[in-house]
C-alpha atoms as one frame of an Amber mdcrd trajectory, in Angstrom:
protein
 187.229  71.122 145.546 183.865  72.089 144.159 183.636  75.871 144.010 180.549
  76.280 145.897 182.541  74.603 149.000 185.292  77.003 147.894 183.029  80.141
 148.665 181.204  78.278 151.965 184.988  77.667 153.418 185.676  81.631 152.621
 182.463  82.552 154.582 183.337  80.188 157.123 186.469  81.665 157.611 186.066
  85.258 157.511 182.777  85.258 159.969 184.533  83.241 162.343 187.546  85.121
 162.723 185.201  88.283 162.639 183.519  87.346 165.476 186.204  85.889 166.851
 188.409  89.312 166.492 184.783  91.420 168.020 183.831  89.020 170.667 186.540
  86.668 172.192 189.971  88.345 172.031 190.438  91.135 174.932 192.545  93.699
 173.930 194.695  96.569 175.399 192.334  99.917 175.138 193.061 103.405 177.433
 190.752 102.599 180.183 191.687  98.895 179.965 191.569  95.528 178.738 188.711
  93.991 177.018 186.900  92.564 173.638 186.622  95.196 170.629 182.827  94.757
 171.218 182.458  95.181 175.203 185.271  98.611 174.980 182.805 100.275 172.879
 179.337  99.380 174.131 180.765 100.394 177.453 181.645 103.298 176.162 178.217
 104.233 174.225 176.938 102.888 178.047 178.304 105.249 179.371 177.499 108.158
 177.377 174.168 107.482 177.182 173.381 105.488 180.816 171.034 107.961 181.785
 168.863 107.995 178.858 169.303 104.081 179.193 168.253 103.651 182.787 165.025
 105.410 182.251 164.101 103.334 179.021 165.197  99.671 181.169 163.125 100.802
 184.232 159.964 101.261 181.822 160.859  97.978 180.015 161.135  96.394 183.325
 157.737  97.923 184.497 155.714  96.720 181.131 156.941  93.586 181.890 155.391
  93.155 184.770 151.998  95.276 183.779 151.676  92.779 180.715 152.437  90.242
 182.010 149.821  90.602 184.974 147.430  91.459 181.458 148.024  88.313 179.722
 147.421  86.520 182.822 144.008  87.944 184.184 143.178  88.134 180.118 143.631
  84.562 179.025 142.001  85.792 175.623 144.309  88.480 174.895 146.450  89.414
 171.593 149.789  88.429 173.947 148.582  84.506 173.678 148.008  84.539 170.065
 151.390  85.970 169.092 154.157  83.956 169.566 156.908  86.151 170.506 154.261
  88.170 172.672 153.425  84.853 174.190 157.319  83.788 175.070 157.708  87.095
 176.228 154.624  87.805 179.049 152.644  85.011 178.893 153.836  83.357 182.172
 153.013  81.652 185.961 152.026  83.726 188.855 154.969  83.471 190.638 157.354
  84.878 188.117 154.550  87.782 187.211 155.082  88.314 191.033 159.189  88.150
 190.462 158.526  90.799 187.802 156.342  93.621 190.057 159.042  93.611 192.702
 162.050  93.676 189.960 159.962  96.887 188.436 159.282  98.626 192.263 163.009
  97.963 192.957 164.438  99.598 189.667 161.727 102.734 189.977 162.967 103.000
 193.774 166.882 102.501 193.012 165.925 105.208 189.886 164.278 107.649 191.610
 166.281 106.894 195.018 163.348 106.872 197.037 162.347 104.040 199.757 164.501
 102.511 202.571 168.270 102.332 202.937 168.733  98.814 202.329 167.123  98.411
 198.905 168.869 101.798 197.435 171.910 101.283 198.543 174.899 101.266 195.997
 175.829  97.595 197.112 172.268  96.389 196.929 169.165  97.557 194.824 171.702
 100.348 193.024 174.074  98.179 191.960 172.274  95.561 190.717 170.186  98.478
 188.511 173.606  99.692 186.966 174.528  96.180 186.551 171.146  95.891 184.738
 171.505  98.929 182.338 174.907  97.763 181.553 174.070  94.054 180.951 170.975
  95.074 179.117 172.600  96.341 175.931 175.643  94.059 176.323 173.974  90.661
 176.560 171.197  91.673 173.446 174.535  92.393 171.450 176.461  89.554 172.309
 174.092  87.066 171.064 174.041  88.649 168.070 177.239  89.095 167.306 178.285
  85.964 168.519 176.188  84.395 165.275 179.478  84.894 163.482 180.947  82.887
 165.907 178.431  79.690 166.276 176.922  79.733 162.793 178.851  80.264 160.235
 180.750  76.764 160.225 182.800  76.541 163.623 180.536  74.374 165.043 181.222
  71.591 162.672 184.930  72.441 162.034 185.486  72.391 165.694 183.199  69.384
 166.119 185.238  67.488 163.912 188.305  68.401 164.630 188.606  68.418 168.768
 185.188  67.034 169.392 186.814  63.600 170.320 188.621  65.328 173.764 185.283
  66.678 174.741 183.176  63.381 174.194 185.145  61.047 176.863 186.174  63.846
 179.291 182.806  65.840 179.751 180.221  62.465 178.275 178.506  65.378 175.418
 179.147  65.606 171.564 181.460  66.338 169.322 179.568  69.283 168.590 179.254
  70.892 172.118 182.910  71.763 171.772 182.851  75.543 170.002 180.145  76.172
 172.215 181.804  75.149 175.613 184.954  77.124 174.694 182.186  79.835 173.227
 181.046  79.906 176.961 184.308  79.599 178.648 185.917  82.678 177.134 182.641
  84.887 176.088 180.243  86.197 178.532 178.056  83.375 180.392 174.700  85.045
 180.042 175.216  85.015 176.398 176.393  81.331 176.549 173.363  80.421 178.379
 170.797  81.998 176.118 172.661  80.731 173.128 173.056  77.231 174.267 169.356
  76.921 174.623 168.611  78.434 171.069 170.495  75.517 169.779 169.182  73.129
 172.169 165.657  74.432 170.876 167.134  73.722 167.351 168.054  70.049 167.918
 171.697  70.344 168.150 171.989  69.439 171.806 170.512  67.017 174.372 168.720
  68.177 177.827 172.113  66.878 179.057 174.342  68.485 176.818 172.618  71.745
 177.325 172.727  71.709 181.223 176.314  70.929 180.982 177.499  73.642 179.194
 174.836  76.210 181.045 176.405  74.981 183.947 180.145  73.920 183.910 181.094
  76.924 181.496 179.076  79.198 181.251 181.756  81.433 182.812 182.313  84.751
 182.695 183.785  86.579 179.883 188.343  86.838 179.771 186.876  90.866 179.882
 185.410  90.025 183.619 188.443  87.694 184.272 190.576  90.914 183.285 188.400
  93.350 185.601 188.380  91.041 188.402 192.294  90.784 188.408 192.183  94.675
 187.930 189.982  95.994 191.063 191.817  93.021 193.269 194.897  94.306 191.955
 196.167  91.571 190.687 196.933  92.239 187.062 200.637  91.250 186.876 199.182
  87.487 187.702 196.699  88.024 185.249 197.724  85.266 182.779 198.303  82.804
 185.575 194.944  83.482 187.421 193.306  82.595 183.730 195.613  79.449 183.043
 194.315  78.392 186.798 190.397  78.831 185.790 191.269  77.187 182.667 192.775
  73.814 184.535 190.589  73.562 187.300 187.426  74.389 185.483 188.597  71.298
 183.066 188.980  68.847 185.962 185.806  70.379 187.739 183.826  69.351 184.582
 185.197  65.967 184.511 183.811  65.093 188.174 180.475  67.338 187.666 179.496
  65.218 184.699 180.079  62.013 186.904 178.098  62.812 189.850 174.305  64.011
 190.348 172.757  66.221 189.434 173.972  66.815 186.055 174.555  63.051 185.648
 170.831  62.334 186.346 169.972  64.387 183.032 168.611  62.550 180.204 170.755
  62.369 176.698 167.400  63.076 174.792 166.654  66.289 172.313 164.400  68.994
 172.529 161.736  66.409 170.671 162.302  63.617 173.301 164.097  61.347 170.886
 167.871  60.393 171.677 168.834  60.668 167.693 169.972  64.505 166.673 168.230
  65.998 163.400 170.759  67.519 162.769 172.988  65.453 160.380 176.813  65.889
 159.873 177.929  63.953 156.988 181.065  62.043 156.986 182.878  62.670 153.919
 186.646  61.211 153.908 188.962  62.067 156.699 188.563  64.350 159.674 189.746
  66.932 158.005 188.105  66.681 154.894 184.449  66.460 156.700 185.233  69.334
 158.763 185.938  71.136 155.284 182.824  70.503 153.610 180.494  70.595 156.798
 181.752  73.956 157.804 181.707  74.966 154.268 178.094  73.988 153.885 176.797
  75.291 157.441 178.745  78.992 155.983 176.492  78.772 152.140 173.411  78.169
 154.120 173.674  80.808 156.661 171.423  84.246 155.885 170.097  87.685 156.911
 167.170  85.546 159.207 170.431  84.021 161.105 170.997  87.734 162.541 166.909
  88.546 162.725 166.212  85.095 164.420 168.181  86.512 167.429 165.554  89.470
 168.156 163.460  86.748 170.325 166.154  85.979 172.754 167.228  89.816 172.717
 164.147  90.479 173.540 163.553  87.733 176.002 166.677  88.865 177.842 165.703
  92.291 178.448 161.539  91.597 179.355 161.551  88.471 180.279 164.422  88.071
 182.850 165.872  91.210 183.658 163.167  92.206 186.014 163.571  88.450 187.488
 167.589  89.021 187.935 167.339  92.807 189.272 164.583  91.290 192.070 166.548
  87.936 192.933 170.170  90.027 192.508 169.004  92.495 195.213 167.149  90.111
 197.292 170.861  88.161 197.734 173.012  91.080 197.889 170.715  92.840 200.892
 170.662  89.191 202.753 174.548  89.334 202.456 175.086  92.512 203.481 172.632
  93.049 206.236 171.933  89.756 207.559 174.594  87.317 209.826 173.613  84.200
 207.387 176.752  85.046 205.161 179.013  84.872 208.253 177.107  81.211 209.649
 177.537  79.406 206.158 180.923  80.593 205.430 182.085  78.586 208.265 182.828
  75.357 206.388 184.650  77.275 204.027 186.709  78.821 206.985 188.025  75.618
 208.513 189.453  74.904 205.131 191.373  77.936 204.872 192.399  77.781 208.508
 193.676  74.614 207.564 195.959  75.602 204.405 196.883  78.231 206.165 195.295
  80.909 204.012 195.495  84.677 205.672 192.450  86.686 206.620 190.543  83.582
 206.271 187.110  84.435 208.091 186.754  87.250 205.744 188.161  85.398 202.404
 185.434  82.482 203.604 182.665  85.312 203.887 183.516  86.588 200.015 184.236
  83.138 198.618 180.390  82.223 199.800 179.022  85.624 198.859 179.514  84.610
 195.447 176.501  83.016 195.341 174.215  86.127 195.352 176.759  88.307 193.239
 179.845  87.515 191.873 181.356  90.730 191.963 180.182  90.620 195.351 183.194
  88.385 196.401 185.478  91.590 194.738 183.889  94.354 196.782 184.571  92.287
 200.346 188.154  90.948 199.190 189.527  94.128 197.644 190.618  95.893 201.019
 192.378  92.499 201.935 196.524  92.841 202.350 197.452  89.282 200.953 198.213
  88.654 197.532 197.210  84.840 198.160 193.604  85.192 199.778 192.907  88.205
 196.827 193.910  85.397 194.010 192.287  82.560 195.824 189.002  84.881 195.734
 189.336  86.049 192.497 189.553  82.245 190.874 186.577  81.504 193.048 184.409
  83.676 191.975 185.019  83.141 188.300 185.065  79.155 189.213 181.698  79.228
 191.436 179.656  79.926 188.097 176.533  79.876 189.563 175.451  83.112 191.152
 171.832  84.255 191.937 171.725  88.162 190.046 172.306  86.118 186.992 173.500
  83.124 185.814 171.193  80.745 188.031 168.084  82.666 187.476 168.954  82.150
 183.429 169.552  78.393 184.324 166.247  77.949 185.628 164.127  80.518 183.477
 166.170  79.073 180.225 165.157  75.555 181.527 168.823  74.158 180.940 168.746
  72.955 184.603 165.635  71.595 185.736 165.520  72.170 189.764 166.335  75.339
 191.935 167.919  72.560 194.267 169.585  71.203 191.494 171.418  74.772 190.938
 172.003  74.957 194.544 173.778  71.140 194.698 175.709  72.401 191.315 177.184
  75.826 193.307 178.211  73.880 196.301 179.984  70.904 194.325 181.541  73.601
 192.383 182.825  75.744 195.394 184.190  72.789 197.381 185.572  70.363 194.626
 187.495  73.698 192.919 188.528  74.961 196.589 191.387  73.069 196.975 192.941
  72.747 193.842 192.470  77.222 193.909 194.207  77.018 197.227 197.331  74.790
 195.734 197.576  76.592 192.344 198.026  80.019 194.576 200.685  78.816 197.160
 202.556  76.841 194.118 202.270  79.748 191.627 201.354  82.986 192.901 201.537
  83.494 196.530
């Protein structure tokens, strides 16, 4: 083996199990489980969430100011820069999205204004959820470089890329990045997925199928979930669950519309990558030297390259997913239409048999404006079973409006709001019954 490869496979190894060790594995700290990463940017969170607040709320507020610039100003410095353009240079309607994200984060700040938008399950919560997401996403997708650049890619690619081609119809080379998604935070997943996407490495297909079949949560929200439903000692069981159905839910999302209706082409409208992955011997032996090359090539502009969608996160759609986040929670809370659509969902409980179903239906469909939302109306429940079956749901549901489907459609990975709409519902009644069976068979 040629020396050179010799030092790539070294960097290869130790960056991926580095950010492997900081981002993916949850481990057993004093106020919890979680990732080395998450425990203490939670912690410096919480030291300092004051002093954050304040500094997101004026973010949140230049957004929307320069943005509302850069549109009346069509000669302005923001459309000659290009990370000023990405980052305010934008329609109407989303300048629009961006004033009422600021006046709801000054309100929920200052708590001043009406009952319903400062309330700690509406415009307050989805401001803490804000502060907290703001430094944890920005550091996430930089740390999780080690993870999807320094070789796994094509070692993974290689290696188990052949399961993922005929069960979910994407590359070889979407696999690190769907298990990426499935056990590190979803935001992160999303944001990353269309970096590479931008890069060549996936199609508009490929890239809406990871963004939306597993772009999960994180195991940390898996763990916290389990924790505030108090269902810890089922923890491992709960995940396997996720883990099985969210495989078979892929299988049958891939198969059916909308995601199926995607075209396979790249980010340059051709249906040929540019990125090349030489062959060289057996399976093994390629993954060697392709991993082994990706590590040699990799650099300091690998980490600085990540300030755009950083950036992006925290100007561009924070603002977006404080305004649409507090929008759905308020309609949950203090409107009947939560009640009238859970009803589907009802008769399908009432049919299994499933205890306190009315109110399980109500927190299972809740998850599409929050989805911790389905956590704060399940937790008071008695039964172990309609707690478990809510907590796989919500982690199963993906798609929930504070967050993940405003990414989806700002990031462009799924083309139509109705198309993120159709995606939620397959999700919540293909995965419903298969939740319901795994909890009488294993945990109820």
């Amino acid at each position: 083996m040629k020396t050179a490869q010799r030092i790539g496979f070294f960097k290869f190894i130790v960056g991926t199990l580095l950010g492997i060790l900081l981002v993916l594995i949850p481990f057993n700290f004093s106020n919890g489980m979680d990732t080395i990463l998450f425990h203490y940017l939670k912690l410096f969170i919480e030291d300092y969430k004051i002093i954050i607040q304040y500094l997101l709320v004026i973010c949140v507020s230049l957004s929307a100011l320069l943005s509302l610039y850069a549109l009346i100003n069509k000669k302005s410095v923001f459309h000659q820069k290009r990370l000023c353009k990405k980052l305010f240079v934008t329609t109407p309607f989303y300048v629009v999205n961006r004033f009422f994200g600021a006046f709801i984060s000054i309100l929920c700040l200052f708590k001043i204004g009406p009952a319903f938008i400062i309330s700690p399950d509406t415009g307050v919560a989805m401001l803490d959820l804000a502060t907290q997401l703001s430094i944890l996403v920005p550091m996430m997708l930089l740390f999780q470089t080690f993870i999807l650049e320094f070789g796994a890619m094509e070692f993974l690619g290689e290696l188990v890329g052949f399961i993922v081609k005929p069960l979910f119809k994407v590359s070889e080379i979407c696999a690190v990045n769907i298990i990426s998604a499935w056990v590190g935070p979803g935001n992160a997943a999303i944001l990353g997925t269309q970096e590479l996407f931008e890069k060549g490495y996936f199609t508009v297909k490929e890239a809406a199928v990871i963004g939306s079949q597993f772009a999960t949560s994180s195991i940390g929200w898996v763990v916290l979930v389990s924790s505030v439903l108090g269902l810890m000692d089922h923890f491992g069981l709960i995940f396997l669950g996720i883990t099985l159905i969210g495989v078979i839910l892929g299988i049958i999302s891939v198969r059916i519309p909308p995601i199926r209706n995607y075209p396979n082409t790249y980010v340059d409208g051709t249906t040929e990558s540019s990125i090349s992955t030489p062959k060289n011997g057996s399976k093994l032996q390629t993954a060697y030297t392709n991993s082994a090359n990706r590590a040699n090539s990799i650099s300091l502009k690998n980490f600085t390259s990540k300030i755009d969608n950083m950036s992006f996160y925290v100007f561009w759609l924070t603002p977006i997913i404080i305004f649409w986040g507090a929008g759905a929670l308020m309609i949950s809370i203090y409107t009947p239409i939560l009640s009238w659509v859970s009803l589907p969902i009802e008769m399908i409980l009432n049919l299994a048999g499933v205890p306190d179903a009315s109110v399980t239906a109500s927190a299972i469909m809740a998850g599409f404006a929050d989805n911790y939302l389905p956590v704060i109306l399940g937790k008071g429940l008695p039964s172990i079973e309609s707690k478990a079956i809510i907590a796989m749901m919500s982690i199963l549901q993906l798609i929930f409006m504070s967050e993940i489907a405003t990414l989806l459609k700002s990031c462009k990975l799924v083309d139509k709001f109705r198309d993120i709409i159709i995606i939620f519902l397959e999700r919540t009644f293909i995965s419903l019954p298969f939740v319901i069976l795994f909890v009488k068979l294993f945990i109820s």
